[in-house]
C-alpha positions in Angstrom: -67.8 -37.2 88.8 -69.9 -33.9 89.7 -68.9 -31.0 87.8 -68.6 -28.0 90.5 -70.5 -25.0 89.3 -69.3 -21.6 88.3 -68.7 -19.5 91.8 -70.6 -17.3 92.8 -71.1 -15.1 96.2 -74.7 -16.4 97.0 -75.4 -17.0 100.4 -79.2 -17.7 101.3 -81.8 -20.4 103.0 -82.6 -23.3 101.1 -86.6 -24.6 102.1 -84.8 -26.5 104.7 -83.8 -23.4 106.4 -80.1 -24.1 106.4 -77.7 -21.9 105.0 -76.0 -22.6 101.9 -73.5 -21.1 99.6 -75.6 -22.2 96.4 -77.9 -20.7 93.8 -81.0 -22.9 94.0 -81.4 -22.5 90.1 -77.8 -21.5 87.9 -77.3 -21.9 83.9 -74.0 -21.8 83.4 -73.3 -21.1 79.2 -76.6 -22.6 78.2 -77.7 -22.4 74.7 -80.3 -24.2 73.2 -81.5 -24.8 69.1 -83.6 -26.9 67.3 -83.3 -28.4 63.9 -86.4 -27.5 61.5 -86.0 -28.8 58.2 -82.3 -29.4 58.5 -81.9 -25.7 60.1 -80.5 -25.2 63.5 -83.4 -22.6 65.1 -81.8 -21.2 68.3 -84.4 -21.3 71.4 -82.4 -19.7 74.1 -79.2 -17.7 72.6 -77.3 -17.3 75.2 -78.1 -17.6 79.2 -75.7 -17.4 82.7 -78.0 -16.8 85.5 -78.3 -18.1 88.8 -81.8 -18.1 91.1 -80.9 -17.8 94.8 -82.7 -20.2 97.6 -86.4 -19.4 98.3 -86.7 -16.4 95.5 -90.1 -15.5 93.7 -88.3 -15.7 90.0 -90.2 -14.8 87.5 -89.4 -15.8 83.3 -91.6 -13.2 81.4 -91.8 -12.2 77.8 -93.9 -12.6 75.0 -94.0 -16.0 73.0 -91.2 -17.7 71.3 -88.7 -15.5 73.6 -87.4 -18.8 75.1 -88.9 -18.5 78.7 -90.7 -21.8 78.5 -87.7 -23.9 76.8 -85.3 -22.2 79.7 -88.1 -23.6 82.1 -88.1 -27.2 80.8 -84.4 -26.9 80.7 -84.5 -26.8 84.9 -87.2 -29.7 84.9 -85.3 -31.7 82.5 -87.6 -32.2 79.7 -85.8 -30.7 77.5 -81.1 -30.5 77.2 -79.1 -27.9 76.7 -77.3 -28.0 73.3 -74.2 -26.6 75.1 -74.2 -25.3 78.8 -74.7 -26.8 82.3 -77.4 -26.5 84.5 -77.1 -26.9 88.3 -79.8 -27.8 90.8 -77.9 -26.7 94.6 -74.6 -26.5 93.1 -75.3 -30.0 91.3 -74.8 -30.6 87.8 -77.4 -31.9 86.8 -77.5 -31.3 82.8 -77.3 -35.5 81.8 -80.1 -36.1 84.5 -83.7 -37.4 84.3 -86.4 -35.0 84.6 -87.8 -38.0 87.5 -84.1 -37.5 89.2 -84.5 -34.1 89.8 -85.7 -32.8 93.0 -88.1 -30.4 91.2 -92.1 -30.2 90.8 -94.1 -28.3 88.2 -97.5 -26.8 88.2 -99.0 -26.4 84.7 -101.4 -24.1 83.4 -104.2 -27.3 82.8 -103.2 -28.4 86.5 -103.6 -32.0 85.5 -105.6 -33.3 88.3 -107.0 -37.0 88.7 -110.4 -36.8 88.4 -111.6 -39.9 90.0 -109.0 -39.5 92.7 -110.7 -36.7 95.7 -108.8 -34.2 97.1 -106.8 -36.1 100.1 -105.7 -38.6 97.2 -104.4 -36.1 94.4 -102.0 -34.9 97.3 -101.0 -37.9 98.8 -100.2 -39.8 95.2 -96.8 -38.2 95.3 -96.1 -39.8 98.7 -97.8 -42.8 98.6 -95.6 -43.7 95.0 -92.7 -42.6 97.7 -93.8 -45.0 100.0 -93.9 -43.0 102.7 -95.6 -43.8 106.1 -99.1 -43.6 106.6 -98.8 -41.3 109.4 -96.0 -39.1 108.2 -98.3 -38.7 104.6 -101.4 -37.6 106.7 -99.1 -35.1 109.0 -97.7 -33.6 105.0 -101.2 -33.0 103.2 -102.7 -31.9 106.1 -100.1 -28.8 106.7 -100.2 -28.0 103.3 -103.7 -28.1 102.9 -103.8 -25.4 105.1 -101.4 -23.7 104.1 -103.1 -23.5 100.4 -106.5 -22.9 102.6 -108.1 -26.2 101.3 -108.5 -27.8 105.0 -112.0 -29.0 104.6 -112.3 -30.3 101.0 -110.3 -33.4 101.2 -113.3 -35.6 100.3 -114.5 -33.3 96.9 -113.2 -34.4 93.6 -112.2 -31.9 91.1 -114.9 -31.4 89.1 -116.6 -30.2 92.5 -114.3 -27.5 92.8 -113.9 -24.1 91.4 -110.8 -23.1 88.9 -109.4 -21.5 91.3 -109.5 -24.3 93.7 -108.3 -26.8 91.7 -105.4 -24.8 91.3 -104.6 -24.7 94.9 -104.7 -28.9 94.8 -102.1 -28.7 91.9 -100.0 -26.6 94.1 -100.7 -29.0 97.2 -99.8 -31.8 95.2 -96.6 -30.4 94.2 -95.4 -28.8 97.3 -96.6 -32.1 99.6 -93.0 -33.5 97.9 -91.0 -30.8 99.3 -88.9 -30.0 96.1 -85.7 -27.7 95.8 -87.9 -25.8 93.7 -91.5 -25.6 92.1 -92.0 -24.5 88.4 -94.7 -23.2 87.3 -96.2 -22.8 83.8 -98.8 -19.8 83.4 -101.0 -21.6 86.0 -103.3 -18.7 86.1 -104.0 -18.7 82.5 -107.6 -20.5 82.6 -108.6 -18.5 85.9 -111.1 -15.0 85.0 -109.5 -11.8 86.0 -110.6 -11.2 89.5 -109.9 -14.6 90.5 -106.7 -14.5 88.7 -105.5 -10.9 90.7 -106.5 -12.9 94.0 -104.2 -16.0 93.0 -101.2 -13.8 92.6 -101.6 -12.4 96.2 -102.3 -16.0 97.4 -99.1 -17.7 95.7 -97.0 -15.1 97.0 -97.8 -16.0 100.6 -97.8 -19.7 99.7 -94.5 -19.3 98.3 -93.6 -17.3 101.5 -94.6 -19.5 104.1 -93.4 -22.8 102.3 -90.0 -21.2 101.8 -89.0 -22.6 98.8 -88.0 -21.7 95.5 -90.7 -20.6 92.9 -89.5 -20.1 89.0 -92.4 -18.6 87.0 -93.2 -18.1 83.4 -95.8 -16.1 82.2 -96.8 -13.2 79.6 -98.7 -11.0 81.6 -96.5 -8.3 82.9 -99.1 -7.8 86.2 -98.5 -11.3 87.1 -94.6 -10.9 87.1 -94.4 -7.3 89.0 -96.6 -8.1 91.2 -95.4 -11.6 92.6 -92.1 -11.8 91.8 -88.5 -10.9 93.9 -86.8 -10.9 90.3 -87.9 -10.9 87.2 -85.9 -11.9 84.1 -87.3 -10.0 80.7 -86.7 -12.0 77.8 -86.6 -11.2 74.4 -85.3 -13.7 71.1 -84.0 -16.1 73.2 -82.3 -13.3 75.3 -82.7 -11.5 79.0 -82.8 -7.9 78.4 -82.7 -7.1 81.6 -82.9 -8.8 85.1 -83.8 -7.1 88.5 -86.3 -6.2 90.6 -89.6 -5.4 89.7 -89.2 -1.6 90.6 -85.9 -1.9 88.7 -87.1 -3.0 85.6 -90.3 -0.7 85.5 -88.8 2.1 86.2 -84.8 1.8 85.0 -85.9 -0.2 81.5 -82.5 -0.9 80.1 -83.9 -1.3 76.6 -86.2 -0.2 74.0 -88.3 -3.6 74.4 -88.3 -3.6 78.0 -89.7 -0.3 78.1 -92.1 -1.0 75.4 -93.3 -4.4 77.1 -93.4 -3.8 80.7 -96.4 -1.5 81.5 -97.2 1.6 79.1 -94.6 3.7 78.2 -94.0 7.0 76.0 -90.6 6.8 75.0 -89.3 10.3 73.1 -85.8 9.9 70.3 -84.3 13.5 70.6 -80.7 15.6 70.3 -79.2 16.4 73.5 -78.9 20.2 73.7 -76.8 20.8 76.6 -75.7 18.6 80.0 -75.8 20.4 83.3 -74.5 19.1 86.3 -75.9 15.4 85.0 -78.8 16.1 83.3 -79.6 16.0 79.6 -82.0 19.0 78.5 -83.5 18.8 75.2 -84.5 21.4 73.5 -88.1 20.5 72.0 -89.4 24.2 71.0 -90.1 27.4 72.6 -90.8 26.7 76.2 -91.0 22.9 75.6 -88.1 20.4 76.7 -87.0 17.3 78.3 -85.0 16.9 80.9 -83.5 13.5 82.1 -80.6 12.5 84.6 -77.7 10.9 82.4 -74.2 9.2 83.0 -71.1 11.7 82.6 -70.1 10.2 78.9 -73.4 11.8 77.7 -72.3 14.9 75.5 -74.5 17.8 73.6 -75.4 16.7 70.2 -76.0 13.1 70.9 -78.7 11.3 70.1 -80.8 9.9 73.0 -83.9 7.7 73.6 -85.8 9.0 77.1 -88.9 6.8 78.6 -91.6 8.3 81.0 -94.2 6.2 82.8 -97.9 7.3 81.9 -98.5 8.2 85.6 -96.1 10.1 86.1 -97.0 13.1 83.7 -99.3 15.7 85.1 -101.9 17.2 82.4 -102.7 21.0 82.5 -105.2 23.1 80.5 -103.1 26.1 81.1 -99.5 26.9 80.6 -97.8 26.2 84.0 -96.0 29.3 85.3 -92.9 27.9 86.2 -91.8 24.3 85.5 -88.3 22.6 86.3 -88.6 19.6 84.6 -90.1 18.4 81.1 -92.8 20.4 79.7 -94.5 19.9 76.5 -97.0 21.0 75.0 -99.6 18.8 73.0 -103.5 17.9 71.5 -105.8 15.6 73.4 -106.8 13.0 69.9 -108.2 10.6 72.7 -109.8 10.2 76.1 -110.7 7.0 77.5 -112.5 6.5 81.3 -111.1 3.6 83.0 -112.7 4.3 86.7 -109.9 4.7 88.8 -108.2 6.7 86.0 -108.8 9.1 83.3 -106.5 7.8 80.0 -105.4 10.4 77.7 -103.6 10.4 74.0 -101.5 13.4 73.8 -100.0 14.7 70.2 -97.2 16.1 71.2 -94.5 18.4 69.5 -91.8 16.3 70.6 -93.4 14.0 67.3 -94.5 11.4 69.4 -97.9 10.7 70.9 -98.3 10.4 74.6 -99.9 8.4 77.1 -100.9 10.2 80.2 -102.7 8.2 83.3 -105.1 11.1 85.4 -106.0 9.7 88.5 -109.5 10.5 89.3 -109.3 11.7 92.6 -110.8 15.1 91.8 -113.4 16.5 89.8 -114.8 13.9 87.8 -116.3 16.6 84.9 -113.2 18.2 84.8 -111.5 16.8 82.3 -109.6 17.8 79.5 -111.9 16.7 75.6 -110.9 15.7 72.4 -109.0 18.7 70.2 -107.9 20.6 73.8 -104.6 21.9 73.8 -103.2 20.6 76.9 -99.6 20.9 78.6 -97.7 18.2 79.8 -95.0 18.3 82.7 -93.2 15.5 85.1 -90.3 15.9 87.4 -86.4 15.9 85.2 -86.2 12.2 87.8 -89.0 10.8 86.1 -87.5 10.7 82.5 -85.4 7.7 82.0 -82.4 7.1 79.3 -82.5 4.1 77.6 -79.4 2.4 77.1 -76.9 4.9 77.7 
């Protein structure tokens, strides 16, 4: 007997192309705890979440949050203490990881090494027993697809990290799964080859069509690949959405903290006009941020502003209406593309303020200045209000 999964109003493509009224990926009540030394340890606290048909779904926070138990949990490595999961609208908690019509890349790729190129792809299919001619139709589409046309004759330790990578991906995506998983599998690659790999599973994932669940740490890799990103904290999402939601709505303290850089000011609402917040931070300094209408003066409120979006000036600015405060430069730090200053401020918290360098390159503010700091009232954000 199948149990029918929770409903929800998804409609989307599956890889097929055909529409369907399931979530590719949906936990319905799933908890998940370990016993160490007789104690139940909870993993994942609590999780309902459903991943639509051919989404870029990213799992990202820092260790121990429970993004890589929640992973397992899809590939069936590892069962929900309580909960259901569903693969399609199929329940498929009780069922074998080698039942499930799901494929995971891993961060060591796990390559045969006296098998070439052609035959790490084809293993899948050939275990399969699929025809000879319908296996060499498969690896070569997605050999191109993953740019690899060429190099079926090279074994792996002929190839570079970031080729070896794209094998793992051919290997898993020859099978045509539901959905692929994938484990930090950019972990081992350097930086620059690492940026390039994001751009280049993004299109992968596009073309293929299917459904992509990711897990990683690294905040870039997340906003800059994924549809969705889940932010997960103690065994917890603190908040889901889109990338642009996440970064610059952060629902919580730790989401603002971990995604990105950003200053984040605890201060006493002064007054509320017409739905924004000003707070009073001393003579000609204050914040201003858009709140909800149950905000009231004299309430306590947490406000986050992305580094960026602060402009640093030497002089007072004339007129100003939004934020303004006032502050000493205790750091400055060249990045290239970017000037990075540290900013005491008299709001009692230091700031971080991103300068592009699109002007002047000498003319920048030094250590000790007394600078001003100003951003448009949009640009602040409340944080859990």
């Amino acid at each position: 007997m199948t149990t029918s999964p929770p409903h929800h109003a998804v409609t989307a493509r599956s890889a097929g192309g055909e529409r369907t009224g399931h979530p590719a990926i949906q936990f319905a009540g799933v908890r998940k705890q370990y016993l160490s030394h007789g104690e139940a340890v909870p993993a994942v606290k609590s999780l309902d979440l459903s991943i639509a048909q051919g989404e870029f779904f990213s799992l990202l926070g820092p260790s121990g949050c429970g993004k890589t138990t929640t992973m397992r949990m899809i590939a069936g490595f590892e069962a929900p203490t309580t909960g259901r999961v569903f693969l399609d609208g199929k329940d498929v908690t009780g069922v074998a990881a080698n039942k499930r019509d799901v494929n995971m890349v891993f961060q060591s790729y796990a390559l045969f090494p006296h098998l070439n190129v052609l035959q790490n792809v084809s293993f899948g299919l050939e275990r399969k027993k699929v025809g000879k001619a319908e296996i060499r139709r498969r690896v070569g589409e997605i050999l191109e697809i993953v740019s690899l046309t060429g190099m079926e004759k090279r074994h792996p330790r002929e190839m570079s990290g970031g080729q070896q990578q794209r094998v793992a991906l051919a290997r898993a995506l020859v099978n045509h799964p539901r959905a692929l998983l994938l484990d930090e599998p950019l972990g081992a690659l350097d930086l620059k080859l690492r940026q390039q790999m994001q751009i280049e599973l993004k299109r992968i994932q596009r073309e293929v069509g299917i459904t992509f669940v990711y897990v990683t740490h690294d905040q870039g890799e997340a906003l800059t690949m994924s549809d969705r990103i889940a932010v997960m904290n103690a065994g917890l999402i603190e908040q889901l959405g889109t990338p642009r939601e996440i970064y610059e709505k952060p629902a919580t303290r730790f989401v603002a903290g971990f995604i990105g850089t950003s200053n984040i000011v605890d201060g006493r609402v002064s007054r509320v006009e017409n739905g924004w917040a000003v707070l009073d931070v001393g003579p000609g300094e204050r914040i201003v941020a858009p709140v909800p209408g149950s905000v009231r003066a004299g309430q306590g409120i947490e406000v986050s502003v992305r580094p960026e979006k602060i402009g640093l000036h030497r002089t007072a600015p004339l007129q100003a209406a939004g934020s303004v405060l006032a502050g000493t430069v205790t750091e400055v730090v060249y990045h290239g593309t970017s000037t990075n200053y540290t900013v005491a401020t008299s709001a009692g918290s230091d700031f971080v303020v991103f300068d592009q360098n699109a002007h002047d390159a000498e003319d920048v503010a030094s250590r000790g200045e007394r600078v001003f700091l100003t951003w448009a009232p949009q640009h602040s954000y409340p944080i859990g209000v």
